[in-house]
Structure formats: C-alpha cells, structure tokens
N, C-alpha and C positions, 0 to 999 in steps of 0.2 A: 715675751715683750720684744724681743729683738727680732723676732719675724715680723713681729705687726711692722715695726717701722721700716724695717728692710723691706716689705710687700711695699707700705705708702712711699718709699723713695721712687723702689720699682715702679710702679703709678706715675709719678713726677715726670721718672728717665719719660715711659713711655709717650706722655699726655703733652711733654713736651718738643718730642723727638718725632712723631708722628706727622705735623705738619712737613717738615722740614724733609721726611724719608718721602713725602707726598708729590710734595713738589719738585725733589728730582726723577719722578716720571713722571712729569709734567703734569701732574695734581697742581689745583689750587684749592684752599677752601669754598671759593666763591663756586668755583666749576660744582663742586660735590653739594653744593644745595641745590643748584638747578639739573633736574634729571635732562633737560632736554639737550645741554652741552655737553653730554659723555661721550670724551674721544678715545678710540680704542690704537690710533698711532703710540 
C-alpha cells in the first residue's frame, strides 16, 4: 500500500515538475505540440 501511494505522489512530483524542467531549456508546451517549431538552440 505504501508503494502504490509513494509511486502516485512520484507521478504528481513528476507530472507536475516536467513542464517547469521544460521550460528552463526553453520548452514550452505550446512549442511541443507543434512539430514545425522545434528548436534545437
């Protein structure tokens, strides 16, 4: 029981954390849905 939840927090950190590690190399969401603005600077 306490892995399940420790895994769903894990999930949370990540699901949460991901935009944020994104866009300090200059990810944006909007950039990663359109394939045609992928910049590799």
């Amino acid at each position: 029981m306490k892995v399940m939840i420790s895994a769903f927090v894990a999930a949370l950190v990540i699901a949460f954390a991901a935009p944020v590690v994104l866009n300090q190399f200059g990810w944006s969401s909007a950039e990663l849905t359109r394939s045609e603005s992928v910049r590799l600077d």
